[in-house]
Structure formats: structure tokens, C-alpha cells
RONULO-489218 format. One record per residue: residue in three letters; x, z, y of N, C-alpha, C, O in turn. Coordinates in steps of 0.001 Angstrom, whole numbers, plus 500000, padded with zeros to 6 digits. Layout:
% RONULO-489218
PT,ALA,X,Z,Y,X,Z,Y,X,Z,Y,X,Z,Y
...
END
This chain:
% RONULO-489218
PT,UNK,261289,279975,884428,260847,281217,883834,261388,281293,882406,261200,280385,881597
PT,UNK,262044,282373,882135,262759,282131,880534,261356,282629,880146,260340,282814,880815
PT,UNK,261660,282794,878740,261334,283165,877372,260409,284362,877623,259202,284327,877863
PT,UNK,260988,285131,877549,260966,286772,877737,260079,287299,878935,259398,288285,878656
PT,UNK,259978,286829,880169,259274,286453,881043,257599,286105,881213,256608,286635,881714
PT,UNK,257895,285052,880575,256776,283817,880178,255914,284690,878733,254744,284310,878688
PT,UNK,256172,285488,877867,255487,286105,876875,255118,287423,877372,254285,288024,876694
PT,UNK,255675,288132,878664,255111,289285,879160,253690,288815,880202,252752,289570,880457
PT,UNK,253858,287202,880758,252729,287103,881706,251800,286742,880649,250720,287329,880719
PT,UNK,251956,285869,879623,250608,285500,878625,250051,286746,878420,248853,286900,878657
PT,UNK,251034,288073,877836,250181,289165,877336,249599,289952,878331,248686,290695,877970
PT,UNK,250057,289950,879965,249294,290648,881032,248283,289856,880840,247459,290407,880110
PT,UNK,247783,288186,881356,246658,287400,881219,245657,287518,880209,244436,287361,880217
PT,UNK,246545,287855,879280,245506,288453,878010,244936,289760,878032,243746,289839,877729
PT,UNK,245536,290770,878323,245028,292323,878622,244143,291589,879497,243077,291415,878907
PT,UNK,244133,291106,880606,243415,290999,881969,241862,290790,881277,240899,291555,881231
PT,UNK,242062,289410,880765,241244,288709,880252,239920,289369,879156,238690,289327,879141
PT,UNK,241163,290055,878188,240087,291388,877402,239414,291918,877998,238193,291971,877850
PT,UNK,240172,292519,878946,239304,293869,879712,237834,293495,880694,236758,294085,880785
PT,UNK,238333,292316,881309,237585,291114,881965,236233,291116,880844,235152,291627,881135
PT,UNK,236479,290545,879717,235298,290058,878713,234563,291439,877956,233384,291409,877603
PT,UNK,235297,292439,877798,234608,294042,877192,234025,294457,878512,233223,295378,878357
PT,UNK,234195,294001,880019,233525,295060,880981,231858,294010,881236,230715,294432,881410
PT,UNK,232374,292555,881158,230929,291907,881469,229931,292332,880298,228740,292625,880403
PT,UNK,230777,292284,879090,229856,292538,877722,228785,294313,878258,227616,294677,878134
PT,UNK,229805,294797,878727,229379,296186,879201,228154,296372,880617,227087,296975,880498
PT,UNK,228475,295925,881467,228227,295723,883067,227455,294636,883116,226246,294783,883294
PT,UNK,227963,293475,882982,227584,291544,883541,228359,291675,884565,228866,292580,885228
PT,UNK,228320,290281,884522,229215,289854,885489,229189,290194,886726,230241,290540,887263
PT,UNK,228230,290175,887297,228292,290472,889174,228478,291996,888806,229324,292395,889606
PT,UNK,228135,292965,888052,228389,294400,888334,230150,294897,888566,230508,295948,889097
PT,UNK,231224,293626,887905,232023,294013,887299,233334,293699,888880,233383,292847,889767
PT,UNK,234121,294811,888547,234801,294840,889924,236445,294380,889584,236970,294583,888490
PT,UNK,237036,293816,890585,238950,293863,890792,239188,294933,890335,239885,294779,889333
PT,UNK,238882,296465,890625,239196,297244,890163,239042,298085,888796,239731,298956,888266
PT,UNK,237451,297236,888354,237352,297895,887001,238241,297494,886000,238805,298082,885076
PT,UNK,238213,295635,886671,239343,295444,885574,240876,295345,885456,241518,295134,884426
PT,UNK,241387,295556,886824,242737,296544,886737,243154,297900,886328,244243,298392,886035
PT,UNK,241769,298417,886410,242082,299912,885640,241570,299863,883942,241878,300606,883011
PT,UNK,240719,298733,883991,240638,298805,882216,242035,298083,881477,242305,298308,880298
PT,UNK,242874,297185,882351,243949,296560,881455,245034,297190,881804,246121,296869,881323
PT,UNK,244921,298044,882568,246573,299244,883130,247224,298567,883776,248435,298755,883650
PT,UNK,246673,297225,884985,247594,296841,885508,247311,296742,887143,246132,296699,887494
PT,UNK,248319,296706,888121,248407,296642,889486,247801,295484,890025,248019,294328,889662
PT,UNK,246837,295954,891131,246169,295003,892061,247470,293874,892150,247168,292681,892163
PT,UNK,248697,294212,892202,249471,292375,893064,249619,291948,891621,249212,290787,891581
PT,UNK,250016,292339,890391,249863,291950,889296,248266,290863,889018,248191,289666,888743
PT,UNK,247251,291815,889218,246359,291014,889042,245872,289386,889738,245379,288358,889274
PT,UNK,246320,289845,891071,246575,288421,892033,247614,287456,891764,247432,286242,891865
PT,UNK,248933,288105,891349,249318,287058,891009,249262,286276,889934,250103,285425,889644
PT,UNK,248436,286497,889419,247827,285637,888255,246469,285138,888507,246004,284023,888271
PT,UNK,246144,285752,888817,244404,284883,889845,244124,285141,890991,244519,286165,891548
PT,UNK,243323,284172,891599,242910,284393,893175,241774,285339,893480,241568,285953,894527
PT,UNK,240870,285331,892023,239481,286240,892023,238906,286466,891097,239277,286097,889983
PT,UNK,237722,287212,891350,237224,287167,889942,236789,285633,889389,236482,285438,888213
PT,UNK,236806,284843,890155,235513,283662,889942,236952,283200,889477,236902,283039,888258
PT,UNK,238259,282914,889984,239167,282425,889169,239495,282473,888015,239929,281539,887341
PT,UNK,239214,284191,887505,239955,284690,886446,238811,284276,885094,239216,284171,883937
PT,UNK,237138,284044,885546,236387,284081,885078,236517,282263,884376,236179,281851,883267
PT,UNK,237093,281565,885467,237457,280099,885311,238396,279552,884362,238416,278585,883600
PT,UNK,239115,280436,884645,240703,280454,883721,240269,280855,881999,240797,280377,880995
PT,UNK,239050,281963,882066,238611,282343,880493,237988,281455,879690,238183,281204,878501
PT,UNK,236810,280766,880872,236428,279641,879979,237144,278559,879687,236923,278100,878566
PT,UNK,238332,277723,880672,239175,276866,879989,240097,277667,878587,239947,277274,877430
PT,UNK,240479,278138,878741,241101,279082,877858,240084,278821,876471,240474,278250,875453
PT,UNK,238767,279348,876669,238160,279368,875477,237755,277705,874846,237429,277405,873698
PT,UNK,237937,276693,876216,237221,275391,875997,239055,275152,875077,238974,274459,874063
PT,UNK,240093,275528,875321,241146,274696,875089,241174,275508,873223,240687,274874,872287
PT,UNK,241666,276594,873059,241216,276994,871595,240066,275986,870775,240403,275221,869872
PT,UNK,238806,276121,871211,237855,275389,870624,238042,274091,870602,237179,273674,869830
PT,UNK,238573,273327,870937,239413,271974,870950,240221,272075,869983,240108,271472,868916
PT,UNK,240985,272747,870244,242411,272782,869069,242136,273387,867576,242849,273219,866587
PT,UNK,240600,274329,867687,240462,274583,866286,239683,273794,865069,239540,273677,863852
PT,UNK,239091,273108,867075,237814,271846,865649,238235,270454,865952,237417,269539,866053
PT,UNK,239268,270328,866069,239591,268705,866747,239412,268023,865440,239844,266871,865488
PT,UNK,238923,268350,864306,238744,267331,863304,236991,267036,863564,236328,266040,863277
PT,UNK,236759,267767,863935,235195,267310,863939,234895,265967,864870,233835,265344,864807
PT,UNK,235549,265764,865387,235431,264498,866854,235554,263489,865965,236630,263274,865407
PT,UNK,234700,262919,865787,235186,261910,864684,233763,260595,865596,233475,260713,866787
PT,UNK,233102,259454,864634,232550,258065,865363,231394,258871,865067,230480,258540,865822
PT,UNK,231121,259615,864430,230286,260333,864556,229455,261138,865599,228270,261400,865804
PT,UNK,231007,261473,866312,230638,262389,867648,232055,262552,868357,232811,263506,868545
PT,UNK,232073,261423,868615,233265,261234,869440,233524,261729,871038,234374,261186,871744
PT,UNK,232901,262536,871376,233015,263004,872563,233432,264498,872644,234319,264690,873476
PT,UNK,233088,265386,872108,233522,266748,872348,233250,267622,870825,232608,267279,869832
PT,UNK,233847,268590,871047,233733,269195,869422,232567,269956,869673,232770,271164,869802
PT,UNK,231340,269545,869780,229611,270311,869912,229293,270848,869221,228258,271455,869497
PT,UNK,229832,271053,867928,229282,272123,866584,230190,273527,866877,229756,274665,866695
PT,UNK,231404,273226,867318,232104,274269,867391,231499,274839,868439,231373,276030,868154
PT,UNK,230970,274580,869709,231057,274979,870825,229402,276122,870464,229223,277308,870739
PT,UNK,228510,275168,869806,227463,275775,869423,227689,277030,868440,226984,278032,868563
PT,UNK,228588,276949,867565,229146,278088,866564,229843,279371,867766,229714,280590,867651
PT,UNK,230238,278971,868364,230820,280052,868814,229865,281026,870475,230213,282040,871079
PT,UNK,228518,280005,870704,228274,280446,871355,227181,281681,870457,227101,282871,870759
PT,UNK,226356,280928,869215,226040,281847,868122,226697,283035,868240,225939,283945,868577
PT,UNK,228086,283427,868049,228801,284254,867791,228851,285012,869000,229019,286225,868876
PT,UNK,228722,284464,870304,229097,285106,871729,227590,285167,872363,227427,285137,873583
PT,UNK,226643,285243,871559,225461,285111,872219,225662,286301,873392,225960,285930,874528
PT,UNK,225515,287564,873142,225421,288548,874151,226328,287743,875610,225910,287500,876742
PT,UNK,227342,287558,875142,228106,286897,876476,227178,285842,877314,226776,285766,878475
PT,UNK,227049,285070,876123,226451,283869,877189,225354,284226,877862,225334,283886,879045
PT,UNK,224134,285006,877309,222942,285483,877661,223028,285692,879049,222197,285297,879867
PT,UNK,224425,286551,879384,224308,287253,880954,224482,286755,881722,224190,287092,882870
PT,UNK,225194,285450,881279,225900,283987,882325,224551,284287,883240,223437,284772,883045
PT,UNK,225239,283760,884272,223389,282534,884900,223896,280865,884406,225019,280440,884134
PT,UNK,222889,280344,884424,223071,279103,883886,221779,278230,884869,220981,277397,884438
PT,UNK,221912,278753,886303,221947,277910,887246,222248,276470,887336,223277,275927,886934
PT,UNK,221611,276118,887695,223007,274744,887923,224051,274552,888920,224958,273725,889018
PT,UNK,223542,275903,889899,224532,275830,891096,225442,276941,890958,226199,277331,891847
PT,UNK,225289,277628,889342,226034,278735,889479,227550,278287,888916,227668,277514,887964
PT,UNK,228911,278980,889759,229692,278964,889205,230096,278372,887764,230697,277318,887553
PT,UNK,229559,279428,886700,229643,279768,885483,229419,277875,884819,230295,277366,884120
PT,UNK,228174,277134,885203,227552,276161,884949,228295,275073,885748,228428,273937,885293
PT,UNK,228710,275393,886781,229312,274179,887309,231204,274154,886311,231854,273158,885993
PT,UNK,231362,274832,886210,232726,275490,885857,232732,274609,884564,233711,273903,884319
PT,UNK,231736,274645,883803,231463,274235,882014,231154,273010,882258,231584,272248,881391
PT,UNK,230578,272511,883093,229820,271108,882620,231734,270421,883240,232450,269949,882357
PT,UNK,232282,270472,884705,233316,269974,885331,234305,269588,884261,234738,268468,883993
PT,UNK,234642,271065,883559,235930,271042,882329,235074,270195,881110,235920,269666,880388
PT,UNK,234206,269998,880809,233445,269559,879429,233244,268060,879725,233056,267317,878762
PT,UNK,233264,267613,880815,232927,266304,881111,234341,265536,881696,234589,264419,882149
PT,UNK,235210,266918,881395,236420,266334,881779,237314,265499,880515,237978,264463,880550
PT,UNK,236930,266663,879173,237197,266254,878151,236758,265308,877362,237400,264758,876466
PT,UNK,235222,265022,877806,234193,263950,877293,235198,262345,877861,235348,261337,877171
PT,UNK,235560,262496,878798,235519,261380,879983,236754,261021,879086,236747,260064,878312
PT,UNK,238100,262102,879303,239032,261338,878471,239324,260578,877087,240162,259695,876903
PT,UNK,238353,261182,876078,237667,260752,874949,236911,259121,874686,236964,258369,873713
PT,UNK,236128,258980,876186,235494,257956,875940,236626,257051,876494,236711,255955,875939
PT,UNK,237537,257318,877519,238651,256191,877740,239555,256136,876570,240257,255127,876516
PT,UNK,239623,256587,876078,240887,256542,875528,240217,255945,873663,240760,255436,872683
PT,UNK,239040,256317,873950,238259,255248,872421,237961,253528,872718,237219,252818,872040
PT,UNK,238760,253105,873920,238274,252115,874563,236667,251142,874280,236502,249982,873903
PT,UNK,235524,252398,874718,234466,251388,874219,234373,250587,875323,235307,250766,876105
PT,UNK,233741,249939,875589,233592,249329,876909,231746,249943,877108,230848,249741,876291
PT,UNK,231623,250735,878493,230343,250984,878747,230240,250270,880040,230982,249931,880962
PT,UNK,228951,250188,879690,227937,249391,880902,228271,250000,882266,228332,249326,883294
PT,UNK,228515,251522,882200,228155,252067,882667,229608,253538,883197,230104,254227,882306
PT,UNK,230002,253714,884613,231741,253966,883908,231972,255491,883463,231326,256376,884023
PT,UNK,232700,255729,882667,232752,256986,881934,232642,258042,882604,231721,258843,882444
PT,UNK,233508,258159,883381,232917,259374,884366,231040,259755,884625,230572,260889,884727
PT,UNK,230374,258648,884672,229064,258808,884711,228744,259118,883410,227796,259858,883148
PT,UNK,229606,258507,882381,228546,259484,881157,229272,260153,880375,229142,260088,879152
PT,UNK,230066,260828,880918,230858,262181,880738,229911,263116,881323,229622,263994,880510
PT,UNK,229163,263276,882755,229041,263562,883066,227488,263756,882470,227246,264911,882121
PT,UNK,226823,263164,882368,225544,263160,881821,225659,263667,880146,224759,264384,879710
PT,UNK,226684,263302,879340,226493,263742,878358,226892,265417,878321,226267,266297,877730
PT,UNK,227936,265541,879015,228249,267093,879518,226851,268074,879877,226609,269121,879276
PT,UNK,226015,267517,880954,224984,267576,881572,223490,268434,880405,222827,269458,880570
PT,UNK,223503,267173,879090,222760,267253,878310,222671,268387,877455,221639,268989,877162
PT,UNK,224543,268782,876847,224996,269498,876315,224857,270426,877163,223756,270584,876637
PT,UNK,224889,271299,878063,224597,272551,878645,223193,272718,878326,222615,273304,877411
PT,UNK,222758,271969,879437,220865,271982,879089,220004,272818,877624,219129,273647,877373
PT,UNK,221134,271766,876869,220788,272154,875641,221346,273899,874878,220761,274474,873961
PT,UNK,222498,274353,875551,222557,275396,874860,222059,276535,875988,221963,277730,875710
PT,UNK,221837,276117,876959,220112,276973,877984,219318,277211,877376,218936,278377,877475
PT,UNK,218675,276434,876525,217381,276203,875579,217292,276914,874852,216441,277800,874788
PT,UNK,218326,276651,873982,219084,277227,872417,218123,278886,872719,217078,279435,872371
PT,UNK,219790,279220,873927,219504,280643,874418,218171,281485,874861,217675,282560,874522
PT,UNK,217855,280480,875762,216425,280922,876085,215190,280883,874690,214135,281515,874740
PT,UNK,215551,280128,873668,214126,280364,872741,215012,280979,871980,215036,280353,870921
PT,UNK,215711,281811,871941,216213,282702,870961,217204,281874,869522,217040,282346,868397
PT,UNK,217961,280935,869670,218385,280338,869082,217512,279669,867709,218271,279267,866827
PT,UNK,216332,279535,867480,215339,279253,866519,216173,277956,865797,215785,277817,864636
PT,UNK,216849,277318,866048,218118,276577,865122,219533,277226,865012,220052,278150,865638
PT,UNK,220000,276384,863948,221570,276882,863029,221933,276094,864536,221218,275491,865337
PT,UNK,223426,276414,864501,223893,275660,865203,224226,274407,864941,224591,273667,865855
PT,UNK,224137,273901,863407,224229,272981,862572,223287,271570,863510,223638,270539,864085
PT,UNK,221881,272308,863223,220876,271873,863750,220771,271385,864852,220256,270282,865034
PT,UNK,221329,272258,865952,221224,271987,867605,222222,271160,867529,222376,270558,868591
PT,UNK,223461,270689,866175,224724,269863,866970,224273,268330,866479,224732,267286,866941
PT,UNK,223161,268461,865323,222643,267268,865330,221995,266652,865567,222080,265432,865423
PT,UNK,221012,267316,866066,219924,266771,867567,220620,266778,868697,220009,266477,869722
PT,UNK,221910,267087,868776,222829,266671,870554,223391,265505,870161,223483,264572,870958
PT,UNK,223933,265391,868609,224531,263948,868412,223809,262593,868448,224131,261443,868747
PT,UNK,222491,263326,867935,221481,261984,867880,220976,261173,868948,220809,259954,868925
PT,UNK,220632,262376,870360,220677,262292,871482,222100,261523,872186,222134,260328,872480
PT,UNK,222912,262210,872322,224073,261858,872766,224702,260137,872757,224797,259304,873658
PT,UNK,225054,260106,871277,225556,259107,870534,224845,258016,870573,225457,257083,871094
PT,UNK,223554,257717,870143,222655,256660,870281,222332,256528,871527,221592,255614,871891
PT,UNK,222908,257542,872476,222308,256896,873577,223430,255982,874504,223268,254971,875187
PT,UNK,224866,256963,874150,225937,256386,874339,225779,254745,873965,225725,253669,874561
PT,UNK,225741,255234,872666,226013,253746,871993,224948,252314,872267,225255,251216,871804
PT,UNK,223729,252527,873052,223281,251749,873393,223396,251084,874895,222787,250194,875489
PT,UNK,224379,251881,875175,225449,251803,876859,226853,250622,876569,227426,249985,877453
PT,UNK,227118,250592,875285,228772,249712,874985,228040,248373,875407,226961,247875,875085
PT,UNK,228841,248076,876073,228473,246143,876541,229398,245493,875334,230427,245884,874783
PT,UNK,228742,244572,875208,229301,243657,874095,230470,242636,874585,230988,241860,873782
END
């Protein structure tokens, strides 16, 4: 794929994607159709397929998208501090996206929730290999649990009306998190 090519599909994926995130903000999600959002980004049903399989794809593709930005904008925050995922950012920006997240379901069997914890525990997991601690216990399991915790927790957030900074909620996830991690490293 040249150049020229490859910068017309990012900016269709991106129209898609806008129109995708202004119609749930508008509708929610289950109201929102293939067609609303081919006619809100001006583009053709095979256009839209060939860039996703569905909505649940396209909806999949937004949150990695948003998990990979938020990585790349706070990757200084990952520090021994909180060496697993950038959690202040993720909390800052859900602050900022509250209306969005609100409409999620945050099921545990829903899409939306399985989708976040899978990619978040994907990034946790590589983090803890690649810090070579040695756990008791093997990373994938507490990728997965610390991923686990971190959702839970911004359920909460949401549901009591965010009554902490996000400051707040990222240091009661670290305190949680980290000490609990850290009492998992085998010696």
C-alpha cells in the first residue's frame, strides 16, 4: 500500500470513527446503526466493511486506538511506582469522556468490558515480563486481576459520580495494585 493510499484509509477510519463516537454520544450505543454511521461520515456500506466487520469491531478498534494514544501520551508515568499501565491517564481521560463511558454497559459479559480488561491486561502482562520480577504467581494471572481491579474501579468511580480527582482514584489503584503485586515477587 503506498503512501497516498495508506493516509486516505487512516482519514476514512477516522471520519468513521468520529461519526461512530458523536452518534453514541447522541443515541448510545445499541441505538446506533451501519447506516447512521455511513451516512454521518459520507461513506459507502463496502467502504465501511472493508475496514470493519461490525459495529462491535469498529467499536473494538476505537478503544485500542484510544488505549494506544493514552500509552504513548503518558508513557512517562509507568514508572516503580506503577509499573503496570498508565492509570492516571486512563482515569484523566475517562473524567473528560465521562458522558461516553456512562452509556458503556460495564457488564462483565459485555463486549465493551471484556474488550478493556483483554487489551489492558494485555499491556499489564507485557510490562510485568519484560520488568523481569519474578512472581509467585504467572503474569498473565496478574495482568489479569490487576486489569480486573482497574475496571471495577472506574465502574465505581462512575457509578458514585466520580466523588474523587482522578489523582485520587490513581492512588488508591496504585496502593491496591502495587503492594499487592509486590507482595507476589518470590525472592
Amino acid at each position: 500500500m503506498n503512501d497516498k493510499s495508506d493516509r486516505r484509509s487512516q482519514r476514512t477510519r477516522q471520519a468513521i470513527g468520529e461519526a461512530f463516537h458523536h452518534l453514541m454520544m447522541e443515541k448510545g450505543y445499541e441505538a446506533v446503526s451501519i447506516k447512521d454511521i455511513i451516512d454521518r461520515a459520507n461513506v459507502g456500506r463496502s467502504t465501511f466493511y472493508a475496514h470493519f466487520a461490525d459495529k462491535d469491531d469498529l467499536f473494538a478498534s476505537q478503544l485500542d486506538f484510544m488505549l494506544e494514544m493514552l500509552i504513548q501520551h503518558t508513557s512517562q508515568e509507568v514508572s516503580e511506582e506503577n509499573p503496570f499501565f498508565p492509570s492516571l491517564g486512563l482515569f484523566q481521560h475517562v473524567q473528560q469522556q465521562w458522558k461516553l463511558y456512562k452509556i458503556l454497559s460495564w457488564e462483565s459479559n459485555s463486549l465493551h468490558t471484556q474488550h478493556l480488561q483483554k487489551s489492558i491486561s494485555a499491556k499489564i502482562e507485557a510490562r510485568l515480563l519484560a520488568s523481569g520480577r519474578n512472581l509467585d504467581v504467572p503474569p498473565l494471572v496478574a495482568a489479569n486481576f490487576i486489569a480486573g481491579g482497574l475496571l471495577s474501579l472506574l465502574k465505581w468511580w462512575l457509578d458514585n459520580k466520580m466523588i474523587y480527582s482522578p489523582e485520587q482514584m490513581d492512588e488508591m489503584f496504585r496502593k491496591l495494585a502495587v503492594r499487592g503485586i509486590a507482595q507476589r515477587v518470590s525472592s
